[in-house]
PDB file of N, CA, C, O and CB in Angstrom:
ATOM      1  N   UNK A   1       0.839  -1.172   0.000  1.00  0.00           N
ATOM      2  CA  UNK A   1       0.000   0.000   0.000  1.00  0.00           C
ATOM      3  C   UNK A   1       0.892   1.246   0.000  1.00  0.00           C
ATOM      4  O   UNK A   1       1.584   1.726   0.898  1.00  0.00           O
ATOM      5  CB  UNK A   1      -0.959  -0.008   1.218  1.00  0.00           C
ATOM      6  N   UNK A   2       0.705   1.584  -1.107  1.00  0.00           N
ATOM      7  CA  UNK A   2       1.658   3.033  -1.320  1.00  0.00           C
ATOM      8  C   UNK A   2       0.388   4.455  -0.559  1.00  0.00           C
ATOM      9  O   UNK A   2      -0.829   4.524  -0.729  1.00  0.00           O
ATOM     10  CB  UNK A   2       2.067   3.352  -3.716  1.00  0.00           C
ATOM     11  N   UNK A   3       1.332   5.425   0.283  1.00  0.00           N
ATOM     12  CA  UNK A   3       0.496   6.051   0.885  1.00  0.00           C
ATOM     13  C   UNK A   3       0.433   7.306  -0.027  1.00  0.00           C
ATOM     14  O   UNK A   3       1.568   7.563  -0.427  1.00  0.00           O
ATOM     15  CB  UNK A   3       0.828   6.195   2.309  1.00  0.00           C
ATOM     16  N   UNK A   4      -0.436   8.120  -0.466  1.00  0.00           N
ATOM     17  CA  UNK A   4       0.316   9.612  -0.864  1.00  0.00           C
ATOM     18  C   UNK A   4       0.656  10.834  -0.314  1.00  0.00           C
ATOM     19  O   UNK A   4       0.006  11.213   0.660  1.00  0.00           O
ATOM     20  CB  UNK A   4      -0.202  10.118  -1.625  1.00  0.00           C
ATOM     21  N   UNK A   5       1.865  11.770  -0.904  1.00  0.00           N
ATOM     22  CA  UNK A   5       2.567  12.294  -0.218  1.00  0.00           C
ATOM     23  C   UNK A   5       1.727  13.846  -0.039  1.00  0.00           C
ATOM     24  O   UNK A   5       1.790  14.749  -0.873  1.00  0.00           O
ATOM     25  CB  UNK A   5       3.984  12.162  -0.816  1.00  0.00           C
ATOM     26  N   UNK A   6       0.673  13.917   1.696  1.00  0.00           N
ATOM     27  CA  UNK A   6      -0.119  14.543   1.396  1.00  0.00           C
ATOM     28  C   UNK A   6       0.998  15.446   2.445  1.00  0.00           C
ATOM     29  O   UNK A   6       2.113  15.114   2.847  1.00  0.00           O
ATOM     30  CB  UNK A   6      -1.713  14.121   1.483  1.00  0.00           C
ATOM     31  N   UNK A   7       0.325  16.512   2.654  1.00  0.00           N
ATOM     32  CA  UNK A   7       0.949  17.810   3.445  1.00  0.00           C
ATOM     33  C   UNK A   7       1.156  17.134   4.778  1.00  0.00           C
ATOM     34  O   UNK A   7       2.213  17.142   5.409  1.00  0.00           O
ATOM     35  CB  UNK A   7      -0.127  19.301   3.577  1.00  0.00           C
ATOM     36  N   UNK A   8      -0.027  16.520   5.155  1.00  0.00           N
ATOM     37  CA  UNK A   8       0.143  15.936   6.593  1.00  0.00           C
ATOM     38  C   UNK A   8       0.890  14.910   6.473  1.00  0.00           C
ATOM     39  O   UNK A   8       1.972  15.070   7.039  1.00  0.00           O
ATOM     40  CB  UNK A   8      -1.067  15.521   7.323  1.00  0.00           C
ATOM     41  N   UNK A   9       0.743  13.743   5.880  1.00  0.00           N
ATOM     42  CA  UNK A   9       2.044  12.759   5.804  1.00  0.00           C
ATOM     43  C   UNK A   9       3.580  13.860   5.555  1.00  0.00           C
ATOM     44  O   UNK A   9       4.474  13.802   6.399  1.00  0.00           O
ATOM     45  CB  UNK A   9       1.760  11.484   4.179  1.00  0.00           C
ATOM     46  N   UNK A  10       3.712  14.804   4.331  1.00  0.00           N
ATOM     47  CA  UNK A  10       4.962  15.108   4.609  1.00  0.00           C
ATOM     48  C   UNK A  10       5.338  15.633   6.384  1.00  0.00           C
ATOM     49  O   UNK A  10       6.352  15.364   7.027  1.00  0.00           O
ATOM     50  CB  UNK A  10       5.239  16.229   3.491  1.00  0.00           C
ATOM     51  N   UNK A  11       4.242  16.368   6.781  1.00  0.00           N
ATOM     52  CA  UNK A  11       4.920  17.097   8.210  1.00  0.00           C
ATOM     53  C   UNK A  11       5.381  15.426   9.285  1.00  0.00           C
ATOM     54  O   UNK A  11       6.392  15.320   9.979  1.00  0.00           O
ATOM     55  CB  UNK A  11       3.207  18.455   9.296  1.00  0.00           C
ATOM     56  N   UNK A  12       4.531  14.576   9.140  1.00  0.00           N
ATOM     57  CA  UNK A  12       4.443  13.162   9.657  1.00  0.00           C
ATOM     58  C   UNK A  12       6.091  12.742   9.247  1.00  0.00           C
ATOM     59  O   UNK A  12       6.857  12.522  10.185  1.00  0.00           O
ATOM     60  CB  UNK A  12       3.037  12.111   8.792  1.00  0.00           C
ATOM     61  N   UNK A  13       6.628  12.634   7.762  1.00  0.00           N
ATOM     62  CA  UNK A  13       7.719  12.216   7.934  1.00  0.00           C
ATOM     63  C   UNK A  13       8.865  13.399   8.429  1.00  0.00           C
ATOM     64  O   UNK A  13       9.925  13.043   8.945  1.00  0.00           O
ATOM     65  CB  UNK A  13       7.959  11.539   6.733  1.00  0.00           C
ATOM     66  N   UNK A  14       8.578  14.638   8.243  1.00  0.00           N
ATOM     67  CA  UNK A  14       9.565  15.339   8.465  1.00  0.00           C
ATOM     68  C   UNK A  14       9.997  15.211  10.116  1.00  0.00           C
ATOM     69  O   UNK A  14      11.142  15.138  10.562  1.00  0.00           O
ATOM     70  CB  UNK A  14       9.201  16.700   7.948  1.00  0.00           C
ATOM     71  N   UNK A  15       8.496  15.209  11.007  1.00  0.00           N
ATOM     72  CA  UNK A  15       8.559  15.540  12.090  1.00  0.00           C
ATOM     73  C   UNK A  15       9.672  13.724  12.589  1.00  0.00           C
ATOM     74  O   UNK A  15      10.693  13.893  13.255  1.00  0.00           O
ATOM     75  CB  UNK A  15       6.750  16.027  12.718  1.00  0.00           C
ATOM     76  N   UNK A  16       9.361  12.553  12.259  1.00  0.00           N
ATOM     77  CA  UNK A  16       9.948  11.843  12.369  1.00  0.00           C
ATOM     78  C   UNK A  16      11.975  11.911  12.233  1.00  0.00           C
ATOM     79  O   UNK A  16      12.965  11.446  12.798  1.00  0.00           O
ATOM     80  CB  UNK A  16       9.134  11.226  11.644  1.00  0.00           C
ATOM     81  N   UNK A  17      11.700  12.593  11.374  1.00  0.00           N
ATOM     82  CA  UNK A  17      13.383  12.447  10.698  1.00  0.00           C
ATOM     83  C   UNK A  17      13.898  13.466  11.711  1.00  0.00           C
ATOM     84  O   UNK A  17      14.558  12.767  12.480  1.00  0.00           O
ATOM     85  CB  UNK A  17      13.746  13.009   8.723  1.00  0.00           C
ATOM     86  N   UNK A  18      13.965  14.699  12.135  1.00  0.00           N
ATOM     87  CA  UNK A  18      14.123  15.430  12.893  1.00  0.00           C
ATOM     88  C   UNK A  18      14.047  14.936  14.452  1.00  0.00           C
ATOM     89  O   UNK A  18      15.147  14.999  15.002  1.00  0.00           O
ATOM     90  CB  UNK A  18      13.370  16.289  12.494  1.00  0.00           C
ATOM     91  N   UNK A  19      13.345  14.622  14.997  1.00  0.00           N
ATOM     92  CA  UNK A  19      13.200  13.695  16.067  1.00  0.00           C
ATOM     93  C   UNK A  19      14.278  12.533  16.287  1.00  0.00           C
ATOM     94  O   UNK A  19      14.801  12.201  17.351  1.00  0.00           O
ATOM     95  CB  UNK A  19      11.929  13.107  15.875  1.00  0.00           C
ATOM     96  N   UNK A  20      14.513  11.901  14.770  1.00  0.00           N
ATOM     97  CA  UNK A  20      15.545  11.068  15.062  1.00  0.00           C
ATOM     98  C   UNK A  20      16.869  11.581  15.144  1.00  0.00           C
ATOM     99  O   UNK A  20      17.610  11.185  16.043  1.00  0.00           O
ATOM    100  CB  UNK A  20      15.541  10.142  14.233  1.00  0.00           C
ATOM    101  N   UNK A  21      17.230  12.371  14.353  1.00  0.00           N
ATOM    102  CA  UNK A  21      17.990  13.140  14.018  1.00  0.00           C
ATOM    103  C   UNK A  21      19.014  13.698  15.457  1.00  0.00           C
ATOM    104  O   UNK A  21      20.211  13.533  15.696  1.00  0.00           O
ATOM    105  CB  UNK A  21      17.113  14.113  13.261  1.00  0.00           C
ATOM    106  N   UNK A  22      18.042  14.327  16.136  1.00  0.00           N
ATOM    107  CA  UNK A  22      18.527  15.269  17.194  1.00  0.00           C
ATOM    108  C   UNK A  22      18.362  14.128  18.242  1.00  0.00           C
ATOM    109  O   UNK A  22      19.180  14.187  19.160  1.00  0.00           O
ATOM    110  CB  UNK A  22      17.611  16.819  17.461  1.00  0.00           C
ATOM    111  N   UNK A  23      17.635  13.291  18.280  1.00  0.00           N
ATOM    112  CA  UNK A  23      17.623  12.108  19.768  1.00  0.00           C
ATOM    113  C   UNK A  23      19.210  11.546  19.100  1.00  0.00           C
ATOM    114  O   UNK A  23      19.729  10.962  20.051  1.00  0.00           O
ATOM    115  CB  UNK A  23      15.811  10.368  19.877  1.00  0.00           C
ATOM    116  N   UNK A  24      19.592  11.519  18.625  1.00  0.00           N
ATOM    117  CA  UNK A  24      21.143  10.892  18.287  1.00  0.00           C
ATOM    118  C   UNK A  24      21.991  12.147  18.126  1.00  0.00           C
ATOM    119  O   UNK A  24      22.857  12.224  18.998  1.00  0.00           O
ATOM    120  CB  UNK A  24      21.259   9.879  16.739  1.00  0.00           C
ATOM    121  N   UNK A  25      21.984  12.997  17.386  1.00  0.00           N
ATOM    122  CA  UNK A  25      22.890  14.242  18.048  1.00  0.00           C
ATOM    123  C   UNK A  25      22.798  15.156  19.517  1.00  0.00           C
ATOM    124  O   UNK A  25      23.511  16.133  19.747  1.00  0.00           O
ATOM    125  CB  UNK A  25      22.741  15.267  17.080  1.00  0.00           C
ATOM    126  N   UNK A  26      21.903  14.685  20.316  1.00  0.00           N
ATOM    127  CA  UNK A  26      21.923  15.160  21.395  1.00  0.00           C
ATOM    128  C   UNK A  26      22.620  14.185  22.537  1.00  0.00           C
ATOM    129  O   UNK A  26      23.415  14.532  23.411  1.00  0.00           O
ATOM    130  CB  UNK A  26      20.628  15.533  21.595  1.00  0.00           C
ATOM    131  N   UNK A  27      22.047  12.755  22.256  1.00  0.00           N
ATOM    132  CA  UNK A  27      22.490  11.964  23.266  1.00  0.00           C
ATOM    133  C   UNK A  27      23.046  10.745  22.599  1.00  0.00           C
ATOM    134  O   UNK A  27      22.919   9.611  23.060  1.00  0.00           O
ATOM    135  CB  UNK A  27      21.416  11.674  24.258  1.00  0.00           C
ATOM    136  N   UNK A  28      23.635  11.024  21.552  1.00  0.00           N
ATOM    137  CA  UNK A  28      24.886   9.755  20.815  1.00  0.00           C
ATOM    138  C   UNK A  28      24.157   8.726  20.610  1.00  0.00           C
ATOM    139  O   UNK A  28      22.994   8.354  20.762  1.00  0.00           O
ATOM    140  CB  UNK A  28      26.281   9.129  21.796  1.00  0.00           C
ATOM    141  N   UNK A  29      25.841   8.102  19.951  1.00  0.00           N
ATOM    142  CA  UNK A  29      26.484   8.487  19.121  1.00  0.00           C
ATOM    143  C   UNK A  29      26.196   9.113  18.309  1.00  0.00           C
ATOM    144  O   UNK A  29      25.014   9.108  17.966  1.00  0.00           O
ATOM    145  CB  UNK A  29      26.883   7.924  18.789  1.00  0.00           C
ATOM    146  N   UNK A  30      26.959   9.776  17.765  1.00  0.00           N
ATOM    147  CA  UNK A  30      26.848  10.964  16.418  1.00  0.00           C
ATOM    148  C   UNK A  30      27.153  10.336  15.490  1.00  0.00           C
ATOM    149  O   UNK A  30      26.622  10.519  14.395  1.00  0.00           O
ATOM    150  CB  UNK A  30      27.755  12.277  16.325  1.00  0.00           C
ATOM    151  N   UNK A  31      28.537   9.005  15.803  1.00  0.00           N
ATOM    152  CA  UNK A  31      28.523   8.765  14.574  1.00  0.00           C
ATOM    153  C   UNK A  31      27.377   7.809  13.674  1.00  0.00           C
ATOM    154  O   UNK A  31      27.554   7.336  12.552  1.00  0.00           O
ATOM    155  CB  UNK A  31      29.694   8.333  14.515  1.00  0.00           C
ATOM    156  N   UNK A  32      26.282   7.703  14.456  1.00  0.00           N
ATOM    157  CA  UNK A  32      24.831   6.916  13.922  1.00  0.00           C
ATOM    158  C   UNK A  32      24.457   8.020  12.539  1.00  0.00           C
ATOM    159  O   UNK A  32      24.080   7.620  11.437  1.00  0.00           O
ATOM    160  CB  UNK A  32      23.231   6.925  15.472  1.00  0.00           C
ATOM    161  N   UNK A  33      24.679   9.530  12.936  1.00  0.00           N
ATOM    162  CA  UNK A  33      24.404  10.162  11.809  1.00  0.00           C
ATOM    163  C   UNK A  33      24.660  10.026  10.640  1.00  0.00           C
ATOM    164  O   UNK A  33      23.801  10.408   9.845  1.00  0.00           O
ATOM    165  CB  UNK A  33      24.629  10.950  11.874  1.00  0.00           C
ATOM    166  N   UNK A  34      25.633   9.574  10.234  1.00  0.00           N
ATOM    167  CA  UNK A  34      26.744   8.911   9.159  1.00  0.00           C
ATOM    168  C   UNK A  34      25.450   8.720   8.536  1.00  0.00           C
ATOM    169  O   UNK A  34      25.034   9.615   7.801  1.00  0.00           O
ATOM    170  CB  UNK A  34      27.955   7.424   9.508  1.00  0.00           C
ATOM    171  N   UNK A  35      24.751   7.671   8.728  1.00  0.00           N
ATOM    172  CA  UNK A  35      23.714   6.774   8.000  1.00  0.00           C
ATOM    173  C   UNK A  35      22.902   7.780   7.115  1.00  0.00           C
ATOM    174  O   UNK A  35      22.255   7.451   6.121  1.00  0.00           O
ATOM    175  CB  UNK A  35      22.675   5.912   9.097  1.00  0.00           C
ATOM    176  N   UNK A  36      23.006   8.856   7.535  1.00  0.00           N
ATOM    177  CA  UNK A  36      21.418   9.995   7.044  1.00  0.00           C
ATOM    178  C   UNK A  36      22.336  10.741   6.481  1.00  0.00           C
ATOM    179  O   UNK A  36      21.815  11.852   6.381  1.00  0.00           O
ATOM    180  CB  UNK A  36      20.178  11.022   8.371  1.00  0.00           C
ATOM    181  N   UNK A  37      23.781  10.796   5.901  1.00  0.00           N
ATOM    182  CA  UNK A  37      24.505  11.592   4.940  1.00  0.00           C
ATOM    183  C   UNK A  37      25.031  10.185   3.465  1.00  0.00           C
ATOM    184  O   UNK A  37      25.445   9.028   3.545  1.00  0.00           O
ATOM    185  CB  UNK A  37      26.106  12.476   6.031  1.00  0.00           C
ATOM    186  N   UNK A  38      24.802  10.853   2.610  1.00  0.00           N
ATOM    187  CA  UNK A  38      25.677  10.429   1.287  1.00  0.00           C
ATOM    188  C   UNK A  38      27.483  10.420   1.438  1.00  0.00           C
ATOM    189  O   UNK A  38      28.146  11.352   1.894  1.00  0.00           O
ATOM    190  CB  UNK A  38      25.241  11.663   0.012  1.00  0.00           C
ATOM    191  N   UNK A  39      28.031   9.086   0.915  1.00  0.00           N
ATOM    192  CA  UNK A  39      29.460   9.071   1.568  1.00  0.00           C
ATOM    193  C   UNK A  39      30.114  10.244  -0.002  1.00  0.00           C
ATOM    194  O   UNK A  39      31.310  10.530  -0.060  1.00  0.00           O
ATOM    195  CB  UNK A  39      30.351   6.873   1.807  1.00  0.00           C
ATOM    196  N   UNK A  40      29.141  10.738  -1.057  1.00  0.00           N
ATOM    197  CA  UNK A  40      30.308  11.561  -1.807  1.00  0.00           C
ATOM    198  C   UNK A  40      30.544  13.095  -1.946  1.00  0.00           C
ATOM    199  O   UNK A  40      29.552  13.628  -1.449  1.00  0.00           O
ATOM    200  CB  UNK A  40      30.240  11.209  -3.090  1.00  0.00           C
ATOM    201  N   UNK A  41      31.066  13.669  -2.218  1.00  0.00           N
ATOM    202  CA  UNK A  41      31.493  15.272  -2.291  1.00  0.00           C
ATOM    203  C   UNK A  41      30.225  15.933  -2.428  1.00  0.00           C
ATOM    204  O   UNK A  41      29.797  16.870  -1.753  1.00  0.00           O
ATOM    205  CB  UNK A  41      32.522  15.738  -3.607  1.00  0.00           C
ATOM    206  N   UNK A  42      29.716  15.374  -3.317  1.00  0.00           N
ATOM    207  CA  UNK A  42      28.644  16.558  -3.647  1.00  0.00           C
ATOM    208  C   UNK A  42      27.096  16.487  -3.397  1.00  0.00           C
ATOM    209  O   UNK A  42      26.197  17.257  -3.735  1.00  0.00           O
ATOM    210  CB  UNK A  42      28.714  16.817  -5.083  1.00  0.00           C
ATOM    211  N   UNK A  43      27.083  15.412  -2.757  1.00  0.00           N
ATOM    212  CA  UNK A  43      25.114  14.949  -2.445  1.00  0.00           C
ATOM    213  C   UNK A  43      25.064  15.303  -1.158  1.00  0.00           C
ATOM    214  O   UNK A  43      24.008  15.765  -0.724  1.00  0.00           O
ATOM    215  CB  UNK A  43      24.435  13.026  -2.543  1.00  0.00           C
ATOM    216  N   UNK A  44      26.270  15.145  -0.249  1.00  0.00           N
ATOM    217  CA  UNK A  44      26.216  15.829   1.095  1.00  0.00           C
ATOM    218  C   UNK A  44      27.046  16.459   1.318  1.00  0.00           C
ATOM    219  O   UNK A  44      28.212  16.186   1.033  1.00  0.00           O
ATOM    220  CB  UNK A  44      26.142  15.220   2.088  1.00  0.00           C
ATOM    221  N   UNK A  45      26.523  17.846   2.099  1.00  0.00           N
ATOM    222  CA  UNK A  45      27.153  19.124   1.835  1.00  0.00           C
ATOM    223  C   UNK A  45      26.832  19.643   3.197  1.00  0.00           C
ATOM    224  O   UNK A  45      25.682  19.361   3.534  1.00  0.00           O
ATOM    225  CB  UNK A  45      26.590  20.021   0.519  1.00  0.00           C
ATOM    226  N   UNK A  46      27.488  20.290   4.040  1.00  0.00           N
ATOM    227  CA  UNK A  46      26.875  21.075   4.700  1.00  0.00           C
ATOM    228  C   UNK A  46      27.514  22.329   5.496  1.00  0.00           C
ATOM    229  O   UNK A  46      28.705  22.289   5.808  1.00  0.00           O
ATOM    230  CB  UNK A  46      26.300  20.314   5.384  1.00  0.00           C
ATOM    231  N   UNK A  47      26.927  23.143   5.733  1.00  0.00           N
ATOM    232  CA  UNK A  47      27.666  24.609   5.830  1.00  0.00           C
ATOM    233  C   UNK A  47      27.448  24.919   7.445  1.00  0.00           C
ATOM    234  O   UNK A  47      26.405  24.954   8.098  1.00  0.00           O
ATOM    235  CB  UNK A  47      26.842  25.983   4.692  1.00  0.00           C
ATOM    236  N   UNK A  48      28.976  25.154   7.885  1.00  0.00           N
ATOM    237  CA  UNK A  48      28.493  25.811   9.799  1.00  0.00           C
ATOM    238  C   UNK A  48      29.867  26.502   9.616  1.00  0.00           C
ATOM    239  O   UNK A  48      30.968  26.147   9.195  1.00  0.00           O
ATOM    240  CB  UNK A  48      28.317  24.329  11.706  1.00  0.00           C
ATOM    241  N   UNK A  49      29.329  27.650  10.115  1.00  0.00           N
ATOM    242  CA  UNK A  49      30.264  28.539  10.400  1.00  0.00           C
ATOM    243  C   UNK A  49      31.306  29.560   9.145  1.00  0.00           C
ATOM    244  O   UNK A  49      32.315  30.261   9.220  1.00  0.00           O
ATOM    245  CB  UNK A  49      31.050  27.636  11.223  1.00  0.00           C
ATOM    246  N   UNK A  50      30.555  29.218   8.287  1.00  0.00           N
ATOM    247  CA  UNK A  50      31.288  29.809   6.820  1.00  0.00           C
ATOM    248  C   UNK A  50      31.690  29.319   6.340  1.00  0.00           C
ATOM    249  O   UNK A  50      32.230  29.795   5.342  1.00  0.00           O
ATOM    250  CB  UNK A  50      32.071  30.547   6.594  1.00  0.00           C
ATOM    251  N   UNK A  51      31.810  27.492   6.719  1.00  0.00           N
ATOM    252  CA  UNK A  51      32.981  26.834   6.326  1.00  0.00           C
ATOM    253  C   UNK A  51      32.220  25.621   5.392  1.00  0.00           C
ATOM    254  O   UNK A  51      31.164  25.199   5.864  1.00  0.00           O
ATOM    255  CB  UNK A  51      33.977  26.305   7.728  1.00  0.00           C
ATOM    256  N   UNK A  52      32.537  25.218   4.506  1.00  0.00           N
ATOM    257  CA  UNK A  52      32.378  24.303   3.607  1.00  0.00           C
ATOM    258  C   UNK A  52      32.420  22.856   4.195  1.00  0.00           C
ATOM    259  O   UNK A  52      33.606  22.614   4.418  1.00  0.00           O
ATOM    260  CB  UNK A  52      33.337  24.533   2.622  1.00  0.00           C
ATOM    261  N   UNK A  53      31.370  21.416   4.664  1.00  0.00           N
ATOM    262  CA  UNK A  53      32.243  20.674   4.702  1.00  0.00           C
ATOM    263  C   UNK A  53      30.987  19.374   3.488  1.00  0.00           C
ATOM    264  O   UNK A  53      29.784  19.161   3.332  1.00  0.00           O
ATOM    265  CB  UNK A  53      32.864  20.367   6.585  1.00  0.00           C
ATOM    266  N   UNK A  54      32.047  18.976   3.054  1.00  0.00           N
ATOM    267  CA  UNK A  54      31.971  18.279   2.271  1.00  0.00           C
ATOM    268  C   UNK A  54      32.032  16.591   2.443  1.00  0.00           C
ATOM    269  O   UNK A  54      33.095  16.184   2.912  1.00  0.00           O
ATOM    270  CB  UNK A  54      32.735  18.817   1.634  1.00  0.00           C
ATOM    271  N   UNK A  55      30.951  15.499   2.096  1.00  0.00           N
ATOM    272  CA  UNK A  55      30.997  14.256   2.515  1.00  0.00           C
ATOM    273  C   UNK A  55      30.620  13.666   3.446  1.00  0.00           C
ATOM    274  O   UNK A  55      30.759  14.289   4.499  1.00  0.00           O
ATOM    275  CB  UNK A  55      31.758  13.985   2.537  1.00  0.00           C
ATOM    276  N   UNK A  56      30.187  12.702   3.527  1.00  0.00           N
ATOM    277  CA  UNK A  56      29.388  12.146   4.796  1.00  0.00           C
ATOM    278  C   UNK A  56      30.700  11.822   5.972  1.00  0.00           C
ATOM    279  O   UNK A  56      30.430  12.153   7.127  1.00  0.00           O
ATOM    280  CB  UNK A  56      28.366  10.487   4.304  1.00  0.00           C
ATOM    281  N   UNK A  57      31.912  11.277   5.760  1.00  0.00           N
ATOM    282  CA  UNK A  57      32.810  11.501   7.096  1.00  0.00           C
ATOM    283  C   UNK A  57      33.523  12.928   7.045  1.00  0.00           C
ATOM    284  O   UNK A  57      34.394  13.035   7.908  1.00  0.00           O
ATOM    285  CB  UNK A  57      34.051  10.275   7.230  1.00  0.00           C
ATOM    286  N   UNK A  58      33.383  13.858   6.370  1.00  0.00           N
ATOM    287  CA  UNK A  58      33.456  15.444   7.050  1.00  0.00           C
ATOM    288  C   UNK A  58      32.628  15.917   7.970  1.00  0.00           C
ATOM    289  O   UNK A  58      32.760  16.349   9.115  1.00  0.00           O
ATOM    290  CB  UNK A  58      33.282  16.457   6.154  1.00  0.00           C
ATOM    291  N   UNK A  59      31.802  15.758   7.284  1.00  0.00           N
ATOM    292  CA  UNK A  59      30.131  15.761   7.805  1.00  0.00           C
ATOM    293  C   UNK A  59      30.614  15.605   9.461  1.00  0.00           C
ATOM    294  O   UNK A  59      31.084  16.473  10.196  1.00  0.00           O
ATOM    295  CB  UNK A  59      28.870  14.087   7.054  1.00  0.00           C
ATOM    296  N   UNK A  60      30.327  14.219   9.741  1.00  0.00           N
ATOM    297  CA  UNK A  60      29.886  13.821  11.111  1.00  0.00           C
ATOM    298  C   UNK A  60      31.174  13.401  11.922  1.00  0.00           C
ATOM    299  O   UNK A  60      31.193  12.609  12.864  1.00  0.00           O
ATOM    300  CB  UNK A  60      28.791  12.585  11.045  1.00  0.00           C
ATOM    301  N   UNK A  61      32.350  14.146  11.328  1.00  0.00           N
ATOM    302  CA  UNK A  61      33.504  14.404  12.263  1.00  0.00           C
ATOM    303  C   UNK A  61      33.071  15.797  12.658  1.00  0.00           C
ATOM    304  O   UNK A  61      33.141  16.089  13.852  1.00  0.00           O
ATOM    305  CB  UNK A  61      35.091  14.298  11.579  1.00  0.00           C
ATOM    306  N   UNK A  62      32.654  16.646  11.830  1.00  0.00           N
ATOM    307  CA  UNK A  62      32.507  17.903  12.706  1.00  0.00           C
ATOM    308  C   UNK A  62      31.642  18.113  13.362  1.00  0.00           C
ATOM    309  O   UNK A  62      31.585  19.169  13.992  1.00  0.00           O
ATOM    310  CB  UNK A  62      32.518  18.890  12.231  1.00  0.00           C
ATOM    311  N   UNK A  63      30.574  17.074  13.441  1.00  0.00           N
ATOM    312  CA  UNK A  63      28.999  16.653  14.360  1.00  0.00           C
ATOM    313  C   UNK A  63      29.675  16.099  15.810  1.00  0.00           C
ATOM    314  O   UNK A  63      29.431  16.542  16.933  1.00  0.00           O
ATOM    315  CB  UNK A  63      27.799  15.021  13.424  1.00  0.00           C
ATOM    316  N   UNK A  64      30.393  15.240  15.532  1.00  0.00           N
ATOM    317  CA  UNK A  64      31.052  14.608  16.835  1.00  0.00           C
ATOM    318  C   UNK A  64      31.917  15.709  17.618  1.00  0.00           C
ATOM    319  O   UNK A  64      32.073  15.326  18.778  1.00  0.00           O
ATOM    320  CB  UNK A  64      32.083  13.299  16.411  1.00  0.00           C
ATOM    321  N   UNK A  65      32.615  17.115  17.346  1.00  0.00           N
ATOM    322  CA  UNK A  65      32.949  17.948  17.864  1.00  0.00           C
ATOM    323  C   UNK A  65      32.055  19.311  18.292  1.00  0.00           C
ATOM    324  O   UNK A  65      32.359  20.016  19.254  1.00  0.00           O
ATOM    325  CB  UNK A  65      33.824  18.037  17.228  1.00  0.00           C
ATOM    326  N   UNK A  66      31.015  19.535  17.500  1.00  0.00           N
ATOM    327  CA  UNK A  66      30.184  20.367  17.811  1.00  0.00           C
ATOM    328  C   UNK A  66      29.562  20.450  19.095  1.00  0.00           C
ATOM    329  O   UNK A  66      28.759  19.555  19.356  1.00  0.00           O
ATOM    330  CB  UNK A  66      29.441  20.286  17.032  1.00  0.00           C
ATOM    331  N   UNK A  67      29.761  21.327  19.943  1.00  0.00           N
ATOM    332  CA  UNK A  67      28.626  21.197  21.102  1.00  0.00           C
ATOM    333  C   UNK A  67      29.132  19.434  21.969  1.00  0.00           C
ATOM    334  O   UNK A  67      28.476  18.395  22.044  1.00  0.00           O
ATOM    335  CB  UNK A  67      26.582  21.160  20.088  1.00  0.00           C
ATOM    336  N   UNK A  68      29.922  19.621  22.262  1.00  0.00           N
ATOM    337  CA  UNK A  68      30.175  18.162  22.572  1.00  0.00           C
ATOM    338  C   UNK A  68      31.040  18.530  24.153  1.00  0.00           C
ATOM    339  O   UNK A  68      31.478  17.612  24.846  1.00  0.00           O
ATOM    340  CB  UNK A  68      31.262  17.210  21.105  1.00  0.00           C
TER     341      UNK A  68
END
């Protein structure tokens, strides 16, 4: 049963992914995050502090130091 992707199902999955998201960057491992980034240059990307980081282990080496 395919469901469709109504406004309320999207807030339903968003609110899920976020929830998971931060219950593992708040109280670990971080490196579980890994899983929810792409391992190449350019599909995961993400920007803190002005700074470019690039890749899913850039990524969540600088997750594991953030706020830590």
């Amino acid at each position: 049963m395919d469901r469709p992707l109504t406004p309320e199902y999207a807030k339903e999955i968003a609110n899920a992914f976020v929830q998971t998201y931060y219950q593992s960057f708040d109280y670990g491992p971080r490196e579980n995050l890994s899983s929810l980034y792409v391992p190449d240059n350019e599909t995961s990307q993400m920007m803190f502090e002005g700074n470019l980081l690039r890749g899913q282990q850039a990524i969540v080496e600088k997750l594991k130091v953030i706020w830590s």
